[in-house]
N, C-alpha and C positions, 0 to 999 in steps of 0.2 A: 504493500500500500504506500501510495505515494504523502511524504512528510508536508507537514502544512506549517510556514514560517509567513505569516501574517504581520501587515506591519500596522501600528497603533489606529490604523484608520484606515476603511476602505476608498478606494479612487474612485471608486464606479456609486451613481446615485440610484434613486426609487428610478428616475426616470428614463435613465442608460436600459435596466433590467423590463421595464414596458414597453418602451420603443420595439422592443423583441417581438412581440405580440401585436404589432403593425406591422403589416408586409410594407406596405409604403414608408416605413421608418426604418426598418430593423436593419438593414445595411448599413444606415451613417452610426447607429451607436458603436461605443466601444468594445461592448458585448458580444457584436457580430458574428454569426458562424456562417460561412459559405463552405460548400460541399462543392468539390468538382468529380466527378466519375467521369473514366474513362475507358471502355472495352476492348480488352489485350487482344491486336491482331484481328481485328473486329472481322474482316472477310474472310479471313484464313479460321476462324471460329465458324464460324458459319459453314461455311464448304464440312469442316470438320463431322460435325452436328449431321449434316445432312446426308454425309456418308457414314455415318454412325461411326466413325473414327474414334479413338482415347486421344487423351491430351498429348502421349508422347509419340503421335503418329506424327510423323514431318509432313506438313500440307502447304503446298504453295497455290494462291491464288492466280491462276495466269486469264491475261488478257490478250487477245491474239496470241504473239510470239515475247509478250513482254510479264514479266513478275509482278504483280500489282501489291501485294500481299503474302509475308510468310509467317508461319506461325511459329512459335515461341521454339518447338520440338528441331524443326528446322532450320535454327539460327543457331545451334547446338553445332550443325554439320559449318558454320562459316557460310550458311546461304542469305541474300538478301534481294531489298530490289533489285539493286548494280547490276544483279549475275542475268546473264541471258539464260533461257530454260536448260541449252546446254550444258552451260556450263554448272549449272545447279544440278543437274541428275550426274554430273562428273564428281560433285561434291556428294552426294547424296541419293545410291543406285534405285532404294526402296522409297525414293521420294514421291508421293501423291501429287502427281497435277490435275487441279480442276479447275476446268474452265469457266468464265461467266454463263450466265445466263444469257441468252442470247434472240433476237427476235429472226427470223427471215424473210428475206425478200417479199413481198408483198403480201405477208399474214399479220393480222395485228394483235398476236397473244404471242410473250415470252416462253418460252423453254428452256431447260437444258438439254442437250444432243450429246449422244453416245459417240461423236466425233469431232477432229478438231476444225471446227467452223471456220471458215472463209472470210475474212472484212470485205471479199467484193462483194459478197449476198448475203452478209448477214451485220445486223446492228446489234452494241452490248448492251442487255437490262441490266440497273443497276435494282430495279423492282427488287429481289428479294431480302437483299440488306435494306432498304428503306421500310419494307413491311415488319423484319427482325427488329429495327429502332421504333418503330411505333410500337410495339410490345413492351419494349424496356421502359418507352415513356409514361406507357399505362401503369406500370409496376411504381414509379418514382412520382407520378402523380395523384396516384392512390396513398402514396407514402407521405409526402411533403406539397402543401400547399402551392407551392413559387417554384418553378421548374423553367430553367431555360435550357433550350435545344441550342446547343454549341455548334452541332457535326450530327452526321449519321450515327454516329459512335461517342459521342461526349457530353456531357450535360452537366451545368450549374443546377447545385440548390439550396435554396434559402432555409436556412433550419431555422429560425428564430423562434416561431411557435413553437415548434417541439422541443427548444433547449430549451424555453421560458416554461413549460406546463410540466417538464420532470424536475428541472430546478426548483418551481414553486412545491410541487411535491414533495421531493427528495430533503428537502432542508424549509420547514413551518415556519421555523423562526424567522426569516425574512418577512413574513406578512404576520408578525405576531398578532393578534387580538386584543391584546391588552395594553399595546403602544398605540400611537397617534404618530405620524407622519407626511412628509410633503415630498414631492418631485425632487426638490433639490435637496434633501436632505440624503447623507449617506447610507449606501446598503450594512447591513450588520457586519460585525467583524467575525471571518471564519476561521473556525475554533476546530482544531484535531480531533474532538469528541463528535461535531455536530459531519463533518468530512466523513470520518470512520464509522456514521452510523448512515450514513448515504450506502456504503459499497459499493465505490465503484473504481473499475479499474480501465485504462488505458487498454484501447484498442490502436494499434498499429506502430509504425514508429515515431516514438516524438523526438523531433529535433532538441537536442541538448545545450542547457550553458557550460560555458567552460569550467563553471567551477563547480559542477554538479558530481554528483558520484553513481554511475550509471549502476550500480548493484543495487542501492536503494530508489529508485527512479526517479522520474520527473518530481522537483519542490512545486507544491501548491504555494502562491504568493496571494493571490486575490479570486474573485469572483471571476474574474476575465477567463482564468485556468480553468474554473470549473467549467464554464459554458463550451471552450474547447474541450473539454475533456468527455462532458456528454457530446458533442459532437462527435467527437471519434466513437463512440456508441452507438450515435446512430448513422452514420457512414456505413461502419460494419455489417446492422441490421439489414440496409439497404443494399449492398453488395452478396449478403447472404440468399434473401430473399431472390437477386437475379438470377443467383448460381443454382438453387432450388429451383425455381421456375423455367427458368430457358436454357441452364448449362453454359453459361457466359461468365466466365470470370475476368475480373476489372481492375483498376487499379482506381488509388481515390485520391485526393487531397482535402485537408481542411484546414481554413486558416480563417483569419476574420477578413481579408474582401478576395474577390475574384481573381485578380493577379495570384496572390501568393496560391489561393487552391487548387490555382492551373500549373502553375510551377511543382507545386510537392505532388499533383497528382501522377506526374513521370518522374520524380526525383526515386522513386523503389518500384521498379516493375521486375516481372509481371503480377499477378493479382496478390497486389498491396499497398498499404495508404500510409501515408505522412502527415504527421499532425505538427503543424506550426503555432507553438502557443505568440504571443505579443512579446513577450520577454525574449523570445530570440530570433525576431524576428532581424537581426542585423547579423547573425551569425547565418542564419538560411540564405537572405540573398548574396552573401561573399560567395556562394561557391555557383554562382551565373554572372554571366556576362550582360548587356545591353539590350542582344538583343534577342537574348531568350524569352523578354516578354514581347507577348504576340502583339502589340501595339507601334513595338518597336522597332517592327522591319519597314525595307523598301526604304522610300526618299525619306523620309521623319529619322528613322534610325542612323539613318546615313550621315544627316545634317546633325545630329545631337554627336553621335561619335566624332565627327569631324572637329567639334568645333571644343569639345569637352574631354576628351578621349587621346588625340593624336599626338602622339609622342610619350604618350603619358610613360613613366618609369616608374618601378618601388625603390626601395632604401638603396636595396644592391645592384640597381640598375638594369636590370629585369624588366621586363615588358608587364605591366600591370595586371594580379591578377586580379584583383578583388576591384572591377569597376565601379561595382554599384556603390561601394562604401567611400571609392575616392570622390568620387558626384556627390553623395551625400556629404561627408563633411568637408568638401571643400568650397563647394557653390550653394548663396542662399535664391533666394527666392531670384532679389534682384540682379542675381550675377547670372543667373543662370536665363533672364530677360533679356540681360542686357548682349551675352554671347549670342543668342537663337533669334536674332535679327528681330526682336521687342515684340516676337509670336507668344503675347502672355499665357495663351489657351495651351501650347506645348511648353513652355515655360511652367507651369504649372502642374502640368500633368506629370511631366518628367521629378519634379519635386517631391511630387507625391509619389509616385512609380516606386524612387529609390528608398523612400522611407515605411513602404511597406501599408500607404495609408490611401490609395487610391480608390475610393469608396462608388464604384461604378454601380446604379443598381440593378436588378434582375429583370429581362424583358422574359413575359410567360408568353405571348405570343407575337411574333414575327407577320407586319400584314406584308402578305403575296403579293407581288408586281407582277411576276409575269412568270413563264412554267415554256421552255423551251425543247423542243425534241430535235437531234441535227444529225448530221451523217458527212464523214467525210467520206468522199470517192474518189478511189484510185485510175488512173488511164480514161479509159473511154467508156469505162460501168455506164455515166450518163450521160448516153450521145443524142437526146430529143427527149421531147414529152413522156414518149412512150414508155422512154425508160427509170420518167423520174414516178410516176403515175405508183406503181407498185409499191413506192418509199413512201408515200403519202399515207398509203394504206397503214406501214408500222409506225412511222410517224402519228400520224390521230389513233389509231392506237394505244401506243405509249402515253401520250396524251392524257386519253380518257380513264385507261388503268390509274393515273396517278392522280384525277380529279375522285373517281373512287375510293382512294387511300384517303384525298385531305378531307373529304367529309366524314369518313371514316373516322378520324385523326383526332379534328376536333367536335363534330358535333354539328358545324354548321354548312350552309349549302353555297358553296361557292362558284357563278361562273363564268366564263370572260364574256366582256362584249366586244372584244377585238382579237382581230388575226390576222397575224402577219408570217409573210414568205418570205426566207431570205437566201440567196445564193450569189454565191462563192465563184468565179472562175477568169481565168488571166491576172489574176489581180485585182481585179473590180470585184465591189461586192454591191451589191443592188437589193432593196427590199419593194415592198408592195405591201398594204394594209387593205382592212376592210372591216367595218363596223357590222358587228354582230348582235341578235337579240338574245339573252340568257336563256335558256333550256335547261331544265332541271332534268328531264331524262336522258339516262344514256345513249338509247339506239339513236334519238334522235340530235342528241352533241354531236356523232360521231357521223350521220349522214351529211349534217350541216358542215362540219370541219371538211369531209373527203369533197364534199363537193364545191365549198369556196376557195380550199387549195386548187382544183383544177383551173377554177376561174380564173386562181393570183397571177398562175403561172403563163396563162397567156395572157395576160393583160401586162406581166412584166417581163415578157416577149417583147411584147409591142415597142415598151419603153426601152428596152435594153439595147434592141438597135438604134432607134434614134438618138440616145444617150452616151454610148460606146465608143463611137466614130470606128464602128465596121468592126471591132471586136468580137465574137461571137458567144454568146450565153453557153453556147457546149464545144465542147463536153464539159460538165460542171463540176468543180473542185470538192462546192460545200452545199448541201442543202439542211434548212432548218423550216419548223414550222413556231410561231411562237402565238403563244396564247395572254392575255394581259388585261387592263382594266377590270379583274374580277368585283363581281357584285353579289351582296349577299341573299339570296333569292327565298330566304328564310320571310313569309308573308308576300312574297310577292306574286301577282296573281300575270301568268304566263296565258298567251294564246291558248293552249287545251284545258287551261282552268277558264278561262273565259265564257269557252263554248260550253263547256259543263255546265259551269254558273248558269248561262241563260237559259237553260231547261226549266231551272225554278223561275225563271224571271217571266218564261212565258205564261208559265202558269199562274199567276199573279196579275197579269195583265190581261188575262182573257176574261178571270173572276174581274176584272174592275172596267173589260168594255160590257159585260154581261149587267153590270149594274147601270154603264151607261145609256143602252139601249133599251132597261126595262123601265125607267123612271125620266129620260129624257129631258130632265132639266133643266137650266142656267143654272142652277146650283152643283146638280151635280156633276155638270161639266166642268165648272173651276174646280171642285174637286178635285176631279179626274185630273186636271192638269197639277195642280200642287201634288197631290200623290205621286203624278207618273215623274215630275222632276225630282222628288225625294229619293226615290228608290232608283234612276239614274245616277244618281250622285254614289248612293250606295254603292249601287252595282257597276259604275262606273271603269271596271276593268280596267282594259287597257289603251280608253282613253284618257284617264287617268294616268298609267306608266308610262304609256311608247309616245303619246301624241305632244307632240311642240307648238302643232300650227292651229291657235284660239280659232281661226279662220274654219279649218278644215272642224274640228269639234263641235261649235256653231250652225255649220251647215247641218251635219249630221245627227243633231240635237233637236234639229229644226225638221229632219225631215219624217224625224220619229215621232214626234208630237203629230206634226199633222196626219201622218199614220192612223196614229189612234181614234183619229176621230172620220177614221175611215166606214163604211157599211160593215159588217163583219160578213155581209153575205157575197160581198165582190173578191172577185180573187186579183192577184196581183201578179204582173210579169216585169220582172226584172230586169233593167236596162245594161246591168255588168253583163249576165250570162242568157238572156230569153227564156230562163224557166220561170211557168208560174207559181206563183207559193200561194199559198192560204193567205188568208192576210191576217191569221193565228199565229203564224209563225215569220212575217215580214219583218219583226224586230230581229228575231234573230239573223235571219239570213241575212239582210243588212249588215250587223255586225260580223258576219263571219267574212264575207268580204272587205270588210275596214281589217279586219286584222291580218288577213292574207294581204294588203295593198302595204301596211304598214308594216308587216314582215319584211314583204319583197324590197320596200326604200331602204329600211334597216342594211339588207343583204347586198342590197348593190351601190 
């Protein structure tokens, strides 16, 4: 059991410990616990799983001719991505290769194939590790309130509830009954009796101070240690529960913000977790550089290293190893302004970065832009229409498979109203758009996508020669189909709810010409008219959603009313199509041509 040296007075207040029990709080207190998991080898798991493999079978994930993926068993042999397949079964004779999942040529469901697939006829699903993370996300969102999806494979989470409801548990005296307290008043002082009658012990490894004595383990100093400490508890529970359920073992970090639990979450692999209490937190970042935090790569990291970093030496003239400690205590706020060309916002970030206090808070959902499917093609695979036509097919495909996951995913109904083609060849890359109406069903996304990609393609035919100066669209390098301005179609009433609707709606209007015609009165005709605009409004569909032009609604508004006060014994013929209709059913059939006319503007 870990020793508790308390000092005369805690740091942490009533109000550090509540902020916990706020999602929208609990990241800036000092209390903080963030969870990062990470899944060892996540494709090379998978593959594993799926061929009923053990953990010590060597499985490499191959992608055509390339390593995408090796599992833990198989880094044992010296294999990695670097090696070509070659050279990995040179390292490794009993090595397992499985290949991705894959779509083919003009079919639009994934598979895997009992051979090794082609890139000229065949596109890679990455579908079955994206449905494997949706699983894990149900498991961590069933667990933890505040879940952010990092990766396919990695995920933040916000413990603060749950460190705040076992600590209030685990130790009464903080919320005694018999004291009287305020916000800023201090948490109690934690006492070896009140610790020792908790039990609890340290799950994974904790980062050490230097003057610590690792036989007796980690010193408990304040509240801060506790709340990390049940953290690493419930880390554990949550990494246990994946391994019980899906057979995925993980690796974890916990620290109090995001940075640090990304960092300890690969500081001990494979499946096992790093606990960074606050007190060492400057002993944890000496053994990373710059630009091992993910914020810190590309042009930002470049220009920070440049300008704070370069040349930098230690005592014996060594090449620096401990970056982050020389940044920290060498540059304040202002220095480190005043070097990064007076960019306060990276100026400040970098401040906070090195001092382990960069308090970023948790995004639980990510909104969608846009869901892209594309296909590079080799030689002459597409030399005309003809041959891009069958890609179209796995393209919306793929597509509509992954608009089924994210309603899956979250719960809500998401779908685009634009789509666009884009391809790839000489160098030019050319797109074409087109405004779509959202469709909740699938057969029908997936007629509309196949058939306004044929559209894109020759209409960006068209433009491609007048655009190009003689260049020619094929044979084509790249093609992509992209799907974007999603809408949430959760209440929204679509073209076949429309039509549905007005079933009821005729029948309400027949009961209300039936009363017009039995009583005949100037009374009951205003009526009839304030009634029939009420339940227009109501039922107002998809004049209501699709229509813009007050013009066009007005007409049509206008031509319903006078409708109603039609004979019910004349029949009507239609000036769109020459069919007669009842004139029981003229509101509708009205309407079902507005919404075919407002589809078809929508479509083209």
């Amino acid at each position: 059991m870990s020793k508790v040296e308390s000092a005369e007075e805690s740091k942490f207040t009533y109000k550090n410990l509540l902020d916990l029990n706020d999602p929208q709080k609990a990241y800036t207190s000092p209390l903080a616990v963030i969870c990062h998991v990470d899944v060892n080898a996540f494709f090379a798991q998978y593959e594993q799983n799926r061929l009923n493999l053990g953990p010590d079978d060597p499985v490499v994930c191959l992608q055509w001719n390339s390593i995408i993926a090796v599992s833990y068993a198989a880094r044992k042999f010296g294999i990695s991505r670097m090696d070509s397949l070659q050279s990995a079964l040179k390292k490794c004779p009993k090595l397992v290769v499985a290949h991705t999942a894959v779509f083919k040529k003009g079919e639009p469901i994934w598979k895997y194939v009992d051979y090794r697939p082609s890139p000229a006829n065949h596109k890679v699903s990455l579908d079955p590790y994206r449905r494997e993370s949706r699983k894990m996300m149900r498991i961590f969102r069933s667990f933890c309130d505040l879940v952010e999806k990092a990766s396919v494979d990695e995920s933040f989470m916000d413990l603060g509830r749950l460190v705040f409801k076992r600590m209030v548990k685990l130790f009464p005296e903080i919320f005694d009954d018999t004291k009287e307290w305020k916000l800023a008043d201090k948490l109690p002082l934690l006492t070896q009796k009140s610790f020792g009658s908790a039990n609890l012990q340290w799950k994974g490894f904790v980062i050490p101070k230097e003057d610590e004595d690792e036989q007796n383990g980690p010193v408990i100093n304040d509240w801060d240690d506790v709340a990390i400490l049940i953290g690493s508890n419930l880390a554990y529970e949550i990494r246990k529960k994946v391994v019980d359920t899906l057979n995925y073992t993980t690796s974890a970090g916990v620290g109090r913000v995001k940075t640090l639990a990304k960092l300890a979450s690969g500081y001990k692999k494979p499946n096992a977790q790093t606990v960074v209490r606050n007190s060492t937190i400057p002993e944890f970042l000496a053994k990373f550089s710059l630009h091992d935090f993910w914020s810190m790569g590309g042009k930002a990291g470049e220009l920070v290293s440049s300008r704070l970093l370069d040349g930098r030496l230690d005592d014996d003239g060594e090449k620096s190893s401990n970056q982050i400690g020389f940044i920290r205590d060498t540059f304040s706020l202002k220095d480190l302004d005043s070097r990064l060309d007076h960019d306060h916002q990276l100026a400040e970030r970098v401040y906070k970065i090195v001092r382990g206090e960069l308090t970023d808070p948790l995004t639980a959902r990510i909104d969608l832009k846009s869901m892209t499917s594309n296909k590079i093609f080799r030689g002459k695979a597409v030399n005309g229409p003809n041959d891009m036509y069958p890609w179209f097919d796995v393209f919306v495909g793929d597509l509509v498979l992954r608009l089924q996951d994210l309603d899956e995913e979250d719960g809500r109904i998401r779908r685009p109203t634009k789509l666009g083609l884009i391809i790839s060849s000489f160098g030019i890359t050319r797109s074409k758009q087109v405004t779509i109406s959202p469709v909740k069903e699938y057969d029908q996304i997936t007629k509309t996508l196949t058939r306004l990609s044929h559209c894109l393609l020759i209409e960006l035919g068209k433009s491609w020669s007048e655009k190009s100066h003689g260049i020619s669209m094929y044979p084509c390098q790249r093609g992509a189909l992209e799907i974007s301005g999603f809408k949430d179609l959760r209440g929204f009433q679509t073209i076949d709810n429309l039509m549905s609707g007005n079933k009821k709606l005729k029948r309400e209007e027949q009961y209300e010409r039936h009363k017009f015609v039995s009583k005949k009165s100037a009374e009951t005709t205003s009526s009839l008219h304030y009634e029939s605009r009420k339940r227009r409004k109501q039922n107002a569909g998809i004049l209501s959603f699709l229509t813009a032009d007050k013009k066009l609604k007005h007409q049509v508004q206008k031509e319903t009313l006078d409708t109603k006060l039609t004979d019910i014994s004349m029949a009507y013929t239609c000036p769109e199509c020459g069919k007669r209709v009842e004139s029981s059913s003229i509101l509708e059939h009205k309407d079902y041509h507005l919404a075919v006319k407002l589809d078809a503007e929508l479509n083209h």
